[in-house]
KOLFIPA-650875 format. One line per field, with one value per residue (C-alpha): x, y, z; residue in one letter. Coordinates in steps of 0.001 Angstrom, whole numbers. Layout:
<nodes>
x: c(X, ...);
y: c(Y, ...);
z: c(Z, ...);
code: c(A, ...);
</nodes>
This chain:
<nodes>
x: c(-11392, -10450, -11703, -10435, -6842, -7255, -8670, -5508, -3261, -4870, -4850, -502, -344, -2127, 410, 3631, 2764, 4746, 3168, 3297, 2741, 1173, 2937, 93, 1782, 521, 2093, 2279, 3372, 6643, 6678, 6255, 9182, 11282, 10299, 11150, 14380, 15091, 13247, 12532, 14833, 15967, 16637, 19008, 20813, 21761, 23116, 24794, 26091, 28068, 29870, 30505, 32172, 34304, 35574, 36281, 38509, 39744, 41563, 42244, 44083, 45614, 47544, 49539, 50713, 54234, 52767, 54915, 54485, 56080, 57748, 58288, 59168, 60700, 62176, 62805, 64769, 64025, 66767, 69397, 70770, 73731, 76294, 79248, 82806, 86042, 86977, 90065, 89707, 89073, 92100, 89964, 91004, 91288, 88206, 85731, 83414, 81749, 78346, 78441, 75223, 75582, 73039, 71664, 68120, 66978, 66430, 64469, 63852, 62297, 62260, 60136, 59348, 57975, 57286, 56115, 54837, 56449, 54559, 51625, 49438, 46285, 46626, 47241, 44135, 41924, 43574, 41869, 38569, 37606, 35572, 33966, 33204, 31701, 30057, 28433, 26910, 25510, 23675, 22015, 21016, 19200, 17586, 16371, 14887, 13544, 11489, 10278, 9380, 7068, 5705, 4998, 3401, 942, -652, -536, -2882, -4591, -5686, -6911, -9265, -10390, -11500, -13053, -15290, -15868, -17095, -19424, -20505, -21826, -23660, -24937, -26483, -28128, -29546, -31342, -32394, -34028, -35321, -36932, -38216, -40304, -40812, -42880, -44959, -45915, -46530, -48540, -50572, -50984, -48668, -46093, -45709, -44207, -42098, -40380, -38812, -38038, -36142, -34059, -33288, -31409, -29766, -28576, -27886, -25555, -24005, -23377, -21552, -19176, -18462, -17478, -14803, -13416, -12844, -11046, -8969, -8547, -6974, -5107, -3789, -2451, -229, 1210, 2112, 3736, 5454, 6801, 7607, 9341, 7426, 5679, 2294, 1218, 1252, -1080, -701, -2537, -2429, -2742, -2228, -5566, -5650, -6727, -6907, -5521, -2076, -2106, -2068, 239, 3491, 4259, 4706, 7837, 10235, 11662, 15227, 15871, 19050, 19345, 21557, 18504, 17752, 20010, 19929, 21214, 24220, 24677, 25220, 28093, 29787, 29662, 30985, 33289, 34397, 34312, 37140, 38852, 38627, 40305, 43318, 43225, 44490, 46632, 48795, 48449, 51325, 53454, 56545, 56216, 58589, 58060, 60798, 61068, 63566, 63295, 65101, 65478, 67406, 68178, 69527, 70505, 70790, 71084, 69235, 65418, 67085, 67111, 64963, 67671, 70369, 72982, 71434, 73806, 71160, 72486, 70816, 69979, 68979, 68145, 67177, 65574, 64474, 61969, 61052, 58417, 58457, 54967, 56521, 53824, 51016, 48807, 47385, 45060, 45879, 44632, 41499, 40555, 40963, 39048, 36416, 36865, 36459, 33059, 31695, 32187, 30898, 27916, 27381, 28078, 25126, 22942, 23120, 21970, 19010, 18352, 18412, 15543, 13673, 13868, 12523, 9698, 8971, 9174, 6681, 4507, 4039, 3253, 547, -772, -706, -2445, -5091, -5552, -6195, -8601, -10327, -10444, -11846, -14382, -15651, -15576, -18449, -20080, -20437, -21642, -24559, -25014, -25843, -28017, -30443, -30266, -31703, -33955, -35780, -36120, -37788, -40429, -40361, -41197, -44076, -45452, -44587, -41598, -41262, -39101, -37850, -36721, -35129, -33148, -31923, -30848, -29449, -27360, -25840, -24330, -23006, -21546, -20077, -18782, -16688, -15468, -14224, -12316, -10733, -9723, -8322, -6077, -5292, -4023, -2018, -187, 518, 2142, 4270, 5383, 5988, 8010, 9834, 10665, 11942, 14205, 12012, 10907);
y: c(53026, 56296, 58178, 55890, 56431, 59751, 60235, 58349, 60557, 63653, 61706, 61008, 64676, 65703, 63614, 64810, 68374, 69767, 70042, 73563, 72947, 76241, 77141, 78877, 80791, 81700, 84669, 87006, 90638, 89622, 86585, 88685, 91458, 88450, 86856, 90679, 90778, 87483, 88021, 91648, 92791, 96121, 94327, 91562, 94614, 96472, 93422, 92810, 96185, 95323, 92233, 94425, 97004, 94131, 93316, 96783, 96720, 93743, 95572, 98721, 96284, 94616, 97700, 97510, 94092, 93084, 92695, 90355, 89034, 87122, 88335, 86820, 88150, 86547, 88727, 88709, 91518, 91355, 94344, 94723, 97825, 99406, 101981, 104061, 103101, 103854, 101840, 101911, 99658, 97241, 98132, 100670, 103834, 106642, 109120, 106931, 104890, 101377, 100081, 97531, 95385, 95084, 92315, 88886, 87442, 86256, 87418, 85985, 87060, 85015, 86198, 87681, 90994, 92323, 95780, 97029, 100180, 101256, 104428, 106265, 108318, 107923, 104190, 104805, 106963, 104148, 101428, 103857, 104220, 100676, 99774, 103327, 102378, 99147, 100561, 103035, 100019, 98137, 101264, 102141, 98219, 99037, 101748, 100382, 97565, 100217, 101664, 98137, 97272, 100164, 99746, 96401, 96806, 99920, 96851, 94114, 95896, 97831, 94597, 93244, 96529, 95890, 92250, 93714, 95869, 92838, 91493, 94989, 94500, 90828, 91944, 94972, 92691, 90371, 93182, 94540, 90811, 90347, 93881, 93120, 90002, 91765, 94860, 92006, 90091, 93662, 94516, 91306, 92157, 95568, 97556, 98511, 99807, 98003, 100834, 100113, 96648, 98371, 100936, 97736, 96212, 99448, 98996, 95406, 96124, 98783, 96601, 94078, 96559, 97707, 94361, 93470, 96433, 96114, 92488, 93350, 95907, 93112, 90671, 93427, 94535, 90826, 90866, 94509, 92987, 89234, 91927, 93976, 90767, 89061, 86249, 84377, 86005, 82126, 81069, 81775, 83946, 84262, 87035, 85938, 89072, 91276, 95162, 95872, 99721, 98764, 96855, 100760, 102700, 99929, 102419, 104713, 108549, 108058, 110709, 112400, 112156, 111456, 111215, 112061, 109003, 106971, 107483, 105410, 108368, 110535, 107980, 107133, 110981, 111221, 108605, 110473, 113198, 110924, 109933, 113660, 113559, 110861, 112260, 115577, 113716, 111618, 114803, 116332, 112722, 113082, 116023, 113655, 112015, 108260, 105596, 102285, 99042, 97042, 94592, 91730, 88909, 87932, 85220, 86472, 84332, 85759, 83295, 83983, 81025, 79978, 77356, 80116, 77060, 74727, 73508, 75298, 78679, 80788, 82094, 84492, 85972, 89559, 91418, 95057, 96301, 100104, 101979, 104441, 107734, 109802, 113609, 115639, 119279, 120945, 119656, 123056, 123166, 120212, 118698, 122209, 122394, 118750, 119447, 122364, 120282, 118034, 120780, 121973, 118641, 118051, 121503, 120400, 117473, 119098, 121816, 118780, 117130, 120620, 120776, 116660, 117720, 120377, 118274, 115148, 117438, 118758, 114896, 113653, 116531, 115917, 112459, 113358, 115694, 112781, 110196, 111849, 113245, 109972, 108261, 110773, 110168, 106702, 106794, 109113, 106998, 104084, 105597, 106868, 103542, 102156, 104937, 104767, 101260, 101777, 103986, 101654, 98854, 101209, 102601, 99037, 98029, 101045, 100136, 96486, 97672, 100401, 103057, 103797, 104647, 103612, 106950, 106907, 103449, 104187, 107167, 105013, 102395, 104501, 106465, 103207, 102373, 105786, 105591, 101716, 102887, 106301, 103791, 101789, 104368, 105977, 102529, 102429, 106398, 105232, 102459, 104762, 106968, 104960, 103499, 107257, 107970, 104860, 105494, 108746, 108317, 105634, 102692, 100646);
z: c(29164, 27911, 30618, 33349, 32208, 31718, 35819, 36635, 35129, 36939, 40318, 39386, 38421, 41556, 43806, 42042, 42563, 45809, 49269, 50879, 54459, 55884, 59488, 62327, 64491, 67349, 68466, 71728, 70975, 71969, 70053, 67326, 67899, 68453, 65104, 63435, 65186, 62972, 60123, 59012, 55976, 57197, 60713, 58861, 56453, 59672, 60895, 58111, 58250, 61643, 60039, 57060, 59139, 60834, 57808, 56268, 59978, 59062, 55777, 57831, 60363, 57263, 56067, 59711, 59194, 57038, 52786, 51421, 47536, 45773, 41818, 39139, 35278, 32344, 29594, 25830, 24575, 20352, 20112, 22736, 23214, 21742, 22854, 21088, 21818, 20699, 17425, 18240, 21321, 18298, 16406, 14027, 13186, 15995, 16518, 15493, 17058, 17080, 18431, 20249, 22131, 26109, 27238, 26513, 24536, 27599, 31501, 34238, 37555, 40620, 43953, 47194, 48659, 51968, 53547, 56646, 58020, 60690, 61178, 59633, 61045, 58901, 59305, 62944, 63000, 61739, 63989, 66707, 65247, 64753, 67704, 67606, 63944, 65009, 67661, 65493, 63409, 66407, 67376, 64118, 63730, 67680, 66179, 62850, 65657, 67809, 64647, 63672, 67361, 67486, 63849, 65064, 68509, 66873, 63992, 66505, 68561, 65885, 64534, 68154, 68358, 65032, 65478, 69168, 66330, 64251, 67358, 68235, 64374, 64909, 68366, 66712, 63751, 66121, 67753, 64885, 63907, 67037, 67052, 63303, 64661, 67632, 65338, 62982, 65808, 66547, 63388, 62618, 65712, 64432, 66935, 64253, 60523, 57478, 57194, 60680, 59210, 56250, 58279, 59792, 57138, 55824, 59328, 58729, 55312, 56466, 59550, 56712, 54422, 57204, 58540, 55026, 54665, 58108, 57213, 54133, 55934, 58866, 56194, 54541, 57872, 58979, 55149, 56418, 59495, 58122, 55455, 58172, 60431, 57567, 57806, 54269, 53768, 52987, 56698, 59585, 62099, 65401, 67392, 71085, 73275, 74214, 74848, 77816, 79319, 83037, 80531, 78656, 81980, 83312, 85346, 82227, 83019, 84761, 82783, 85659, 85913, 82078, 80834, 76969, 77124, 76843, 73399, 70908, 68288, 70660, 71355, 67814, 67616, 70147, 68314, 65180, 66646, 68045, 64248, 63398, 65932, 64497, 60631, 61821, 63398, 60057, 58307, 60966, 61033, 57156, 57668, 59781, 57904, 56838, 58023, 56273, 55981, 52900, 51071, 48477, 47720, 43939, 41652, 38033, 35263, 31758, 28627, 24881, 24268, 25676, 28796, 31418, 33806, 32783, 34574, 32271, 33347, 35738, 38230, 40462, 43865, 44573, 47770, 49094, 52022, 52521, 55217, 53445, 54808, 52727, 54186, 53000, 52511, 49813, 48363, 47063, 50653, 49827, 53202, 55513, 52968, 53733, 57334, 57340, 55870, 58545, 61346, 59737, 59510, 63359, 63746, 62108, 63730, 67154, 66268, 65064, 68371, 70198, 67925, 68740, 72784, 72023, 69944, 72161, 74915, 73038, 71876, 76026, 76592, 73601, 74647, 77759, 76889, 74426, 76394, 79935, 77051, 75722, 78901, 80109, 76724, 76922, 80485, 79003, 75803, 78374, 80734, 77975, 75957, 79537, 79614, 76133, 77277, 79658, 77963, 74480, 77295, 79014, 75489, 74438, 77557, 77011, 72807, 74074, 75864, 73861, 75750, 73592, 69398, 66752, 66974, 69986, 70106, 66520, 67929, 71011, 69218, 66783, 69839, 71222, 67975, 67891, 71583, 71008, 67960, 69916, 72279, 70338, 68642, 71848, 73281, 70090, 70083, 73597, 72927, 69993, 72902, 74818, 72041, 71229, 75087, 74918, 71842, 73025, 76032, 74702, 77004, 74052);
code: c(X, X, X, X, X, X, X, X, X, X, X, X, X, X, X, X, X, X, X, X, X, X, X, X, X, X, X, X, X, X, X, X, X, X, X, X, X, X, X, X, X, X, X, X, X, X, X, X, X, X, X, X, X, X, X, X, X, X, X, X, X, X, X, X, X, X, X, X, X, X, X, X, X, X, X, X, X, X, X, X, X, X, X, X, X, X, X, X, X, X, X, X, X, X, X, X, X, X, X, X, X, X, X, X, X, X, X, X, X, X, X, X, X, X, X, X, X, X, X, X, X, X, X, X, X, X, X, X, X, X, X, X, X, X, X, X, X, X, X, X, X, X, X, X, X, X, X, X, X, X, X, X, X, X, X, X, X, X, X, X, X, X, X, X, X, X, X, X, X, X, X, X, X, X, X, X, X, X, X, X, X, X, X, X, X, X, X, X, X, X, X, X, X, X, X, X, X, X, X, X, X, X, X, X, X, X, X, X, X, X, X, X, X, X, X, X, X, X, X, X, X, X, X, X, X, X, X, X, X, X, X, X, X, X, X, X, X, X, X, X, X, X, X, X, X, X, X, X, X, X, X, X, X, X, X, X, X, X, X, X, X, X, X, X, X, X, X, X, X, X, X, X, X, X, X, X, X, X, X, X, X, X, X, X, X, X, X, X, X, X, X, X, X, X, X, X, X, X, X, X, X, X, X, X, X, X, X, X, X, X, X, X, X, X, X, X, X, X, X, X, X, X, X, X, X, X, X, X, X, X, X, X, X, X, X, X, X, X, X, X, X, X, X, X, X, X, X, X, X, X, X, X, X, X, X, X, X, X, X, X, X, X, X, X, X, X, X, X, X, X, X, X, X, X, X, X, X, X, X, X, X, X, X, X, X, X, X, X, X, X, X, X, X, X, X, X, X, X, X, X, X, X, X, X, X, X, X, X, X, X, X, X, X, X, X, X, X, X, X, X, X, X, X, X, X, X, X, X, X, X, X, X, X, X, X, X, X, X, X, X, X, X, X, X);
</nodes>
């Protein structure tokens, strides 16, 4: 009875405890940059750097418009303040004096105020500068996508080369099975050593040991890429797209004609020279007088007793109105040292940008240069897996019939291995080339 109850409890447990539902996606390479776009933390804080700038415009706006507030202050004065008069005033005696307390216990003041700006160049300044402050944002979000796009596209097809290897791995081991299995009718007919299967097994042994590691760094590669994606490591993802070496020589060295316009860092630099502009005339307006309206409106009552919100209080309005001008004339020379500053920070940024230009053009050619090399490599491993190939099948054919050793057929056997991998490789050396001619010439 004991036990029964206690197998019910389990199964209630068991029930209660919360369903994950695992999501398989099946994604395209596309699919995938469009899930990052969503989903990928650094993608989202860029983002989130645009809407922050709006609102730091939003203040910078705010400074323009009328500030009004309202006041408020209620007073108790423990020890009003005296002042010397004549004593005789008060029939006392003539050249002396008596004190006597101006004021009442209690004061309280109600009222609004408002000012507005009516000019000011540093506000001015940054009323100008907004959308190229914006601006600024949205491009260094494009280029923070533009870094995970390619960092994307480089393990999406990484990990289709290395499942083509798991594939070469599992044809590889049934080779050598079905080599050990006509290697031991042989050798039971007396046409082959022991030491021959031995020698295979090694081989299998060490297909079995590599297949193992690239399947760990298969698995680990898929968490890198749900990581960098920004999608839960807990789901399922299914890479649908193939690599293919006509889809990596697809219409790509077209860089004739290239404007450095292309490249988002190189626009995100204009603009901060563009700023550097702006921070200079900051400084310059800086020396420009102030002109700024402002006024309140107050009521005041005074009592001598604690009822100055009582209808016995005398409450009694005051007003002012001021047109304010504020006139810089010295200030230690501050204002020229900032804007020197200023003037070497553009330069900076100006000499930056000449440097980018040379570098961007030795980046274009570079990729160039990798990518032709890369293709002519890949062409290369290609033929020679495909005559690898051919003499694997043509030594087997003579093993098969005794015309052929183990020798030679090892040696055959480990050369196609050796030309199947230095294909892959090259295939996925390509497509990294392409992503860097891409990425360079501001395409991807």
């Amino acid at each position: 009875m004991i036990r029964i109850r206690t197998i019910t409890l389990l199964a209630l447990l068991l029930l209660m405890q919360p369903v994950f539902a695992q999501q398989v996606h099946r994604f395209s390479l596309q699919d995938a940059l469009n899930y990052a776009e969503k989903n990928n933390g650094q993608v989202k804080n860029a983002l989130l750097d645009v809407k922050l700038q709006e609102q730091v415009n939003r203040e910078v706006t705010g400074m323009a418009y009328p500030q009004i507030n309202g006041v408020g202050q209620l007073t108790y004065n423990a020890k009003l303040p005296t002042s010397l008069v004549p004593a005789e005033f008060f029939g006392g005696q003539k050249g002396e004096y008596a004190r006597l307390a101006f004021g009442v216990k209690w004061n309280a003041t109600g009222g609004v105020s408002l000012s507005q700006i009516l000019f000011d160049g540093q506000v001015f300044t940054g009323l100008q500068a907004r959308k190229t402050l914006i601006d600024f944002r949205e491009k260094n979000a494009e280029l923070t996508k533009e870094q995970i796009r390619a960092n994307i596209t480089k393990i999406y097809y990484q990990l289709d080369v290395s499942k083509r290897q798991i594939d070469l791995l599992d044809s590889n081991i049934a080779l050598i099975n079905k080599l050990k299995r006509d290697t031991k009718i042989m050798y039971d007919n007396g046409f082959a050593e022991g030491l021959d299967i031995d020698k295979q097994d090694v081989q299998l042994a060490n297909l079995q040991s590599a297949k193992t590691t690239a399947l760990n760094q298969i698995s680990n590669g898929y968490l890198g890429l749900k990581v960098l994606m920004g999608m839960p490591v807990e789901d399922e993802l299914i890479l649908t797209d193939k690599l293919s070496d006509e889809s990596i020589k697809e219409g790509i060295l077209e860089a004739t004609n290239f404007d450095y316009n292309q490249r988002r860092d190189y626009q995100a630099a204009l603009m901060g020279v563009k700023l550097g502009e702006y921070d200079i005339q900051r400084y310059k307006y800086s020396k420009i007088p102030q002109l700024s309206l402002s006024g309140y409106y107050n009521e005041m009552a005074q009592s001598d007793k604690f009822d100055v919100f009582s209808g016995h209080s005398y409450w009694s309005p005051v007003s002012a109105i001021s047109l304010n001008l504020s006139i810089p004339i010295f200030n230690g020379f501050a204002t020229r040292a900032r804007m020197e500053q200023a003037k070497i920070r553009l330069r900076q940024t100006e000499n930056n940008i000449e440097a980018m230009k040379l570098n961007i053009g030795r980046e274009i050619q570079t990729a160039i240069n990798d990518f032709k090399s890369a293709i002519q490599n890949l062409d290369y491993q290609k033929n020679n897996m495909a005559l690898a190939q051919k003499v694997y099948n043509q030594t087997k054919k003579k093993y098969e019939i005794g015309t052929g050793s183990q020798l030679e057929i090892n040696l055959a056997r480990v050369d196609l291995e050796s030309a199947q991998t230095n294909y892959y490789n090259a295939l996925y050396n390509a497509v990294i080339a392409k992503v860097d001619y891409l990425k360079a010439t501001g395409k991807l």
